[in-house]
BATIGU-867702 format. One record per residue (C-alpha): residue in one letter; x, y negated, z negated. Coordinates in Angstrom, 1 decimal. Each point is the difference from the previous one (the first is absolute). Layout:
BEGIN
res A, c1 X, c2 Y, c3 Z
...
END
This chain:
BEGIN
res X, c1 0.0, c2 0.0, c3 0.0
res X, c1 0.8, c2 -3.4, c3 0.9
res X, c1 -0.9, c2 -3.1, c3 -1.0
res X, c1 0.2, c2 -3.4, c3 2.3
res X, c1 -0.4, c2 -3.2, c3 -0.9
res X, c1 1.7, c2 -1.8, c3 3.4
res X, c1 -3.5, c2 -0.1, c3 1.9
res X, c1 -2.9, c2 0.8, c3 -1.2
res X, c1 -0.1, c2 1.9, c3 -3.6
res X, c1 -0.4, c2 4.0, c3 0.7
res X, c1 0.9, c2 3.3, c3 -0.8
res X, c1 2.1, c2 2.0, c3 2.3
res X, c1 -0.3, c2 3.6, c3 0.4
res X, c1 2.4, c2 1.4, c3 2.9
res X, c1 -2.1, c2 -2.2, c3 2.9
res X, c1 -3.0, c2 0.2, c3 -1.8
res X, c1 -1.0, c2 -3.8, c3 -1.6
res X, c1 -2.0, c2 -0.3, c3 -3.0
res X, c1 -1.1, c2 -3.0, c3 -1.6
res X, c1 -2.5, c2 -1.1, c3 -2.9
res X, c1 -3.1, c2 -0.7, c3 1.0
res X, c1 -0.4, c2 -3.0, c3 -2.1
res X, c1 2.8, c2 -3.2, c3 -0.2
res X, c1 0.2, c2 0.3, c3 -3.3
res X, c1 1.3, c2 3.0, c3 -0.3
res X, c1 2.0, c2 -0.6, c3 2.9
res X, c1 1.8, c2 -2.9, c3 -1.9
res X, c1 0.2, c2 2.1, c3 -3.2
res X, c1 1.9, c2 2.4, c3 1.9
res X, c1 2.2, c2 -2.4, c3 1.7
res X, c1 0.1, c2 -2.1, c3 -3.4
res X, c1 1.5, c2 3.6, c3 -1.9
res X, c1 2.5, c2 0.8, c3 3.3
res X, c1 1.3, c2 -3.3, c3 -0.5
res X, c1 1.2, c2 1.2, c3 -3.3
res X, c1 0.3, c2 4.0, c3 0.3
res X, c1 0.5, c2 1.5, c3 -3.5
res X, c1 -1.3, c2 -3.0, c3 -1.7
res X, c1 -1.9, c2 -0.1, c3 -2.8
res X, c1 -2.7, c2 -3.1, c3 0.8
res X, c1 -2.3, c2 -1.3, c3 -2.5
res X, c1 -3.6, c2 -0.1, c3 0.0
res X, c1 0.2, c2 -3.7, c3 -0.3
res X, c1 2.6, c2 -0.6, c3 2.9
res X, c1 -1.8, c2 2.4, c3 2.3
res X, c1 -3.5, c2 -1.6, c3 -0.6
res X, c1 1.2, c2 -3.7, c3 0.3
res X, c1 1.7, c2 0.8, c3 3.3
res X, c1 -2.9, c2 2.3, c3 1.1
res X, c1 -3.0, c2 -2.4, c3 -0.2
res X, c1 2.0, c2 -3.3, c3 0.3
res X, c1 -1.6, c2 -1.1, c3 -3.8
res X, c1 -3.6, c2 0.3, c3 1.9
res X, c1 -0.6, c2 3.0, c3 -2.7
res X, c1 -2.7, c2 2.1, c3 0.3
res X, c1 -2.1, c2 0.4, c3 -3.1
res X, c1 1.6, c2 3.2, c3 -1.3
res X, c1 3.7, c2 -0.4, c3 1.1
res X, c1 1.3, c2 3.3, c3 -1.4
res X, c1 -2.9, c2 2.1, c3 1.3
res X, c1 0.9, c2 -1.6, c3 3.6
res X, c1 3.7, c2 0.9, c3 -0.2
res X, c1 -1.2, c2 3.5, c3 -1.0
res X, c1 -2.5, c2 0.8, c3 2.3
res X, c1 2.7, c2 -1.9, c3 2.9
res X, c1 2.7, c2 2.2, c3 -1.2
res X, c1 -2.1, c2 3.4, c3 0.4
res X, c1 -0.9, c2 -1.1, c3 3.6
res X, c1 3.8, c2 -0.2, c3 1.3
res X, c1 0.9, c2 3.3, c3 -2.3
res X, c1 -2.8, c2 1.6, c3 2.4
res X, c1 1.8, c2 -1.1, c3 3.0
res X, c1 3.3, c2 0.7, c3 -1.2
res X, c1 -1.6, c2 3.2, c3 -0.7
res X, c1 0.2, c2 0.5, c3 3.8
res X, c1 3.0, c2 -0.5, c3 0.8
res X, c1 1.4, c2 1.8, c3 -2.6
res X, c1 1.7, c2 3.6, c3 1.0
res X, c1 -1.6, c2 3.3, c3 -2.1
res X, c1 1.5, c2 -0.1, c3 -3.7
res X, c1 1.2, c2 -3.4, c3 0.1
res X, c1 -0.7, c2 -2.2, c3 -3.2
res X, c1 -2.3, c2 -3.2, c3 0.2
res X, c1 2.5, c2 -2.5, c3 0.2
res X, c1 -2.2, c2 -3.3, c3 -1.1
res X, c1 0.5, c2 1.0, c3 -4.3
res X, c1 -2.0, c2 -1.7, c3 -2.2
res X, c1 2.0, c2 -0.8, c3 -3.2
res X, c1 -1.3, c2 -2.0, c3 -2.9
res X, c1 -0.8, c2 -3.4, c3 0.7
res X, c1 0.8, c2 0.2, c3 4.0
res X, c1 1.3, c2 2.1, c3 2.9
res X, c1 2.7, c2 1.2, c3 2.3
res X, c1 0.9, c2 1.3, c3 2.8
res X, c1 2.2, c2 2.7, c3 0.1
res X, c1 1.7, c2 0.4, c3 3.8
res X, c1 3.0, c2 0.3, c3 1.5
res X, c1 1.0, c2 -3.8, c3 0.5
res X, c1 1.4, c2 1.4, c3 3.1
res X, c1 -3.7, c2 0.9, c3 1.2
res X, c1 -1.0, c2 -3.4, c3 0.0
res X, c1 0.9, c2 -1.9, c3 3.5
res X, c1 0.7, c2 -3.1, c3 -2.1
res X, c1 3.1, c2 1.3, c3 -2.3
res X, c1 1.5, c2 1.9, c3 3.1
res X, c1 0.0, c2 -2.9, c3 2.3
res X, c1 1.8, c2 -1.8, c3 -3.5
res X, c1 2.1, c2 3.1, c3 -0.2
res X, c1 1.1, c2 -0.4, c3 3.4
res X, c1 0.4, c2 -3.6, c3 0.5
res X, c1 2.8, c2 0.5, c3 -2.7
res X, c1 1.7, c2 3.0, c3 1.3
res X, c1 0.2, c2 -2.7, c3 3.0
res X, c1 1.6, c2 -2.5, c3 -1.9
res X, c1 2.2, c2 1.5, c3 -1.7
res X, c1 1.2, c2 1.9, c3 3.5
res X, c1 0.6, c2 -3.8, c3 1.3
res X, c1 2.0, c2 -1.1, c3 -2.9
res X, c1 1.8, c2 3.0, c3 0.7
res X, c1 0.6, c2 -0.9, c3 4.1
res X, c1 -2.4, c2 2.9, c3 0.7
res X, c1 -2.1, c2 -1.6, c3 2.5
res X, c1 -1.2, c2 2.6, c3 1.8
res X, c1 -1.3, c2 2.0, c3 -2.7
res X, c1 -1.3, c2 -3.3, c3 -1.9
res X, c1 -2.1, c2 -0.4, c3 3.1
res X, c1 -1.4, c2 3.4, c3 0.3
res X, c1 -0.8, c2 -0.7, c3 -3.3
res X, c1 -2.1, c2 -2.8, c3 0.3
res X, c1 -1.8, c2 1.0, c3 3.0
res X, c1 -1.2, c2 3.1, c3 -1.9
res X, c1 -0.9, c2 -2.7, c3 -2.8
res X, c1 -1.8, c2 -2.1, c3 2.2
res X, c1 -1.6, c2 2.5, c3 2.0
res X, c1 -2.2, c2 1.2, c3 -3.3
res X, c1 -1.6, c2 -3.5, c3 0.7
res X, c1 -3.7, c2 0.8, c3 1.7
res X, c1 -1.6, c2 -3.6, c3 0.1
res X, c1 -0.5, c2 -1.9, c3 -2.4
res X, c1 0.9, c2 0.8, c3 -3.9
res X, c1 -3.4, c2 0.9, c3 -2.3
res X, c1 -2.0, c2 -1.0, c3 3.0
res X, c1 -3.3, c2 1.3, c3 -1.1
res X, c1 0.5, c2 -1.7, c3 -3.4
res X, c1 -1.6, c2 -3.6, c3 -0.5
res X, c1 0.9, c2 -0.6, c3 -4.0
res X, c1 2.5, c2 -3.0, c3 -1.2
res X, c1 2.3, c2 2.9, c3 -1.4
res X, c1 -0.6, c2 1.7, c3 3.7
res X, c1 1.5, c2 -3.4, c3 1.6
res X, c1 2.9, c2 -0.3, c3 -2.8
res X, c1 1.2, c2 3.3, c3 1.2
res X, c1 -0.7, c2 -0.2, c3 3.8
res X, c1 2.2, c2 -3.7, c3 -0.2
res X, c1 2.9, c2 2.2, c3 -1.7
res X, c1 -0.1, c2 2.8, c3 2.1
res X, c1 0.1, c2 -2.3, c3 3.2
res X, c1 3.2, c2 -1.8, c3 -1.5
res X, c1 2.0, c2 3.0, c3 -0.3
res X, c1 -1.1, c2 1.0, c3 3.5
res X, c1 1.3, c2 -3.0, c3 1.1
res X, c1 2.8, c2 -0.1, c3 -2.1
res X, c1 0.8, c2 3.2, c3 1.8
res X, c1 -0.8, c2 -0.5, c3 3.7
res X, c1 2.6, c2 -3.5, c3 -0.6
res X, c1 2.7, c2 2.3, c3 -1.5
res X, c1 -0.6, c2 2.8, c3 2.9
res X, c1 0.4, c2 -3.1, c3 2.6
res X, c1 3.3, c2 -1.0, c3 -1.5
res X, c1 1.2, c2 2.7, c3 -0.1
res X, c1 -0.9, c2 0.6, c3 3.6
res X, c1 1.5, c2 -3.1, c3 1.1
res X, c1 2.9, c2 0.6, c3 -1.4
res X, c1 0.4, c2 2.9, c3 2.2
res X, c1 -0.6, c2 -2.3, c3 2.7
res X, c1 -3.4, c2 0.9, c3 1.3
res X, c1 -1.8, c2 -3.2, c3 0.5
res X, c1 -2.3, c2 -0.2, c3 3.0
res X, c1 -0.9, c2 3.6, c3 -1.3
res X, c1 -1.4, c2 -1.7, c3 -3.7
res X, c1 -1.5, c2 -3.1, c3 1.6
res X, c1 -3.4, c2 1.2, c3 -0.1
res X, c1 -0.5, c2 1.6, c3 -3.5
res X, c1 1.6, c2 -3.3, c3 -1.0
res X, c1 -2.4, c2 -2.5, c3 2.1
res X, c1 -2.9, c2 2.1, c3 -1.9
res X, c1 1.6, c2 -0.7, c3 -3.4
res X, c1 0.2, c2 -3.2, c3 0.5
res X, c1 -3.8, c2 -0.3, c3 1.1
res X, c1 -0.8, c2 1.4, c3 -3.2
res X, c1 2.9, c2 -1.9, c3 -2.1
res X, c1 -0.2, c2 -3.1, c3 1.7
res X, c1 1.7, c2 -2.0, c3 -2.5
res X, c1 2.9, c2 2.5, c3 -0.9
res X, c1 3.2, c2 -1.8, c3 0.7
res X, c1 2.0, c2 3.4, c3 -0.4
res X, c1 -2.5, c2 1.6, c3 2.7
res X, c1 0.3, c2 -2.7, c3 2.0
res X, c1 3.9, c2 0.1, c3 -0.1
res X, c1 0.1, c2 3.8, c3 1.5
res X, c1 -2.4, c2 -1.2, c3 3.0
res X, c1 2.0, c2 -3.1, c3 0.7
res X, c1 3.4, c2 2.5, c3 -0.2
res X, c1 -0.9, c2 2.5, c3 2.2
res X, c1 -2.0, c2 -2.5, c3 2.8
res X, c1 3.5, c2 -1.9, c3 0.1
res X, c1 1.9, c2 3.3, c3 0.2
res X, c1 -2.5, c2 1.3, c3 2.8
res X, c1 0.6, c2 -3.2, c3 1.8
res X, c1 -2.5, c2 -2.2, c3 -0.8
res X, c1 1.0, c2 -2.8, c3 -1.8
res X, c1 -3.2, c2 -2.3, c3 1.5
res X, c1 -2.3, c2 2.6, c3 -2.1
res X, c1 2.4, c2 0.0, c3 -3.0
res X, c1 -0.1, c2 -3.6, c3 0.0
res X, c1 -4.5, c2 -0.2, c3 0.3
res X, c1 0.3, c2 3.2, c3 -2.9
res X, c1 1.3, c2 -3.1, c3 -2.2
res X, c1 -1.7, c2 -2.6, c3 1.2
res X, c1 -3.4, c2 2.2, c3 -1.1
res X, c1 1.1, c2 1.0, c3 -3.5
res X, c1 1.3, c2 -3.7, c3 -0.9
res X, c1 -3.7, c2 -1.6, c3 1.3
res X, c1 -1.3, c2 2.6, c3 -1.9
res X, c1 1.8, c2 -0.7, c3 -3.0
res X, c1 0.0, c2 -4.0, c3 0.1
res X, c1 -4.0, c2 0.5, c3 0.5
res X, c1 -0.4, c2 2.6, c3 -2.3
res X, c1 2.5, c2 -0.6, c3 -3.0
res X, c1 0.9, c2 -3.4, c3 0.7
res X, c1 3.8, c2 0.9, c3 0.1
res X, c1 2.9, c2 1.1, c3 2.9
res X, c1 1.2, c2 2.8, c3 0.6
res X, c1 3.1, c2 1.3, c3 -2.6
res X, c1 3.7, c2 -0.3, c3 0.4
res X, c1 0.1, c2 4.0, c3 1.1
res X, c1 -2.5, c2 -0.7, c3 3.1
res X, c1 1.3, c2 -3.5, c3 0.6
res X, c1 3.4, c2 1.2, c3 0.8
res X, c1 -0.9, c2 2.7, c3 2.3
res X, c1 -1.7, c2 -2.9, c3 1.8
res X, c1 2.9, c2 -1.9, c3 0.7
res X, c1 2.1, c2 2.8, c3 0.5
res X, c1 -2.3, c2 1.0, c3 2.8
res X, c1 -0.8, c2 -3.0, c3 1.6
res X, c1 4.1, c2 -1.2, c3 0.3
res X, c1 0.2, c2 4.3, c3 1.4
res X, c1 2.2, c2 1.0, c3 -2.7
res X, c1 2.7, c2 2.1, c3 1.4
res X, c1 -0.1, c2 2.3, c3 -3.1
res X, c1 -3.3, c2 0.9, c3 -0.2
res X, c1 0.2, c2 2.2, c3 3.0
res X, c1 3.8, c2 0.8, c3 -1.3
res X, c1 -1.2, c2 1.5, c3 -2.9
res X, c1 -2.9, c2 1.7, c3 2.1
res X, c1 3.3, c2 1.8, c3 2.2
res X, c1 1.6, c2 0.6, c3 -2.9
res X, c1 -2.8, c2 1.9, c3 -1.8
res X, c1 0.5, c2 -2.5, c3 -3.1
res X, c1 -2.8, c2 -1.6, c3 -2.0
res X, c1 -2.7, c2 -2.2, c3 1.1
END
């Protein structure tokens, strides 16, 4: 049995999908995933649960929502297995395999990958974070409409980000540019004021020959911040700029040379 949390919330036996039928035990699920192992309170689970809109018997509620997703965990379980969702006094747990939930194995592997590019293991660090990011199936928690629901989905999508920006440096340090244009162009749709993002596209356009659309990539995120923020760009993204704009002789030196970006 697996458990995802990068898409919708669901149960996964071999190719076979099941799911709670109702969101809150959907987000119960996801809510004790989060923190396989965990001993949650009562409290804690019925705060983040009904978003302090409280029904008029909490505690029944939790109960009665707790017994709904043991029935469906009930199905995915193999013959023998115990119920892992354990009620202990005062709260629950779930008791898995971190490495059964999509969410710790995509953390697991996103630091295998960084430590195998603080050790010059590019290669491998990239393997590594394309099996990381290829767990991702849409949108984190996307059938979940709670505040803690939103919490979660704007941490999960930072890490995924934080990732697909560490995959691209990696990958333009090996010098394939015009090859990570488009995966970047998308981040930067969705990140539209991340200088760092915004760097990487304006690197490899300029080392794909295009300085023209290196030069408009900053033109956009400096608008974007003056309207937005009321402030330039930062030194980092200021630099690269200039650097581009006079054709700085080592920026496509160090691209030759395999260096850094």
């Amino acid at each position: 049995m697996n458990i995802r949390l990068l898409g919708s919330v669901q149960l996964r036996v071999g190719k076979r999908a099941i799911a709670p039928a109702s969101e809150r035990a959907r987000q119960l699920l996801a809510m004790m995933a989060w923190n396989p192992n965990e001993f949650l309170p009562d409290g804690v689970v019925i705060d983040q649960l009904w978003d302090g809109d409280l029904p008029q018997h909490p505690r029944d509620a939790l109960y009665t929502c707790a017994n709904r997703l043991r029935s469906t965990l009930a199905l995915a379980l193999a013959p023998g297995y115990r119920q892992p969702l354990i009620r202990r006094r005062g709260g629950y747990l779930l008791a898995v395999d971190p490495s059964s939930v999509d969410l710790h194995l995509f953390r697991r592997l996103v630091s295998r990958a960084r430590t195998g590019a603080r050790r010059n293991d590019d290669l491998g660090a990239i393997a590594l974070y394309d099996r990381a990011l290829a767990l991702r199936a849409g949108t984190p928690l996307s059938d979940l409409g709670s505040a803690w629901a939103t919490r979660a989905r704007a941490t999960l999508e930072e890490e995924s980000r934080a990732a697909l920006q560490a995959r691209a440096t990696i990958r333009l340090r090996l010098g394939h540019h015009t090859e990570e244009i488009p995966a970047l162009r998308q981040l930067a749709e969705r990140h539209p004021l991340d200088e760092s993002v915004a760097e990487l596209l304006m690197l490899a356009l300029y080392r794909s020959g295009r300085q023209g659309d290196a030069l408009a990539c900053f033109s956009r995120i400096r608008r974007g911040l003056i309207e937005r923020l009321g402030d330039e760009p930062g030194n980092a993204l200021t630099a690269l700029h200039q650097r581009i704009l006079h054709r700085d002789p080592e920026l496509v030196a160090a691209q030759a040379a395999g260096g850094p970006t």
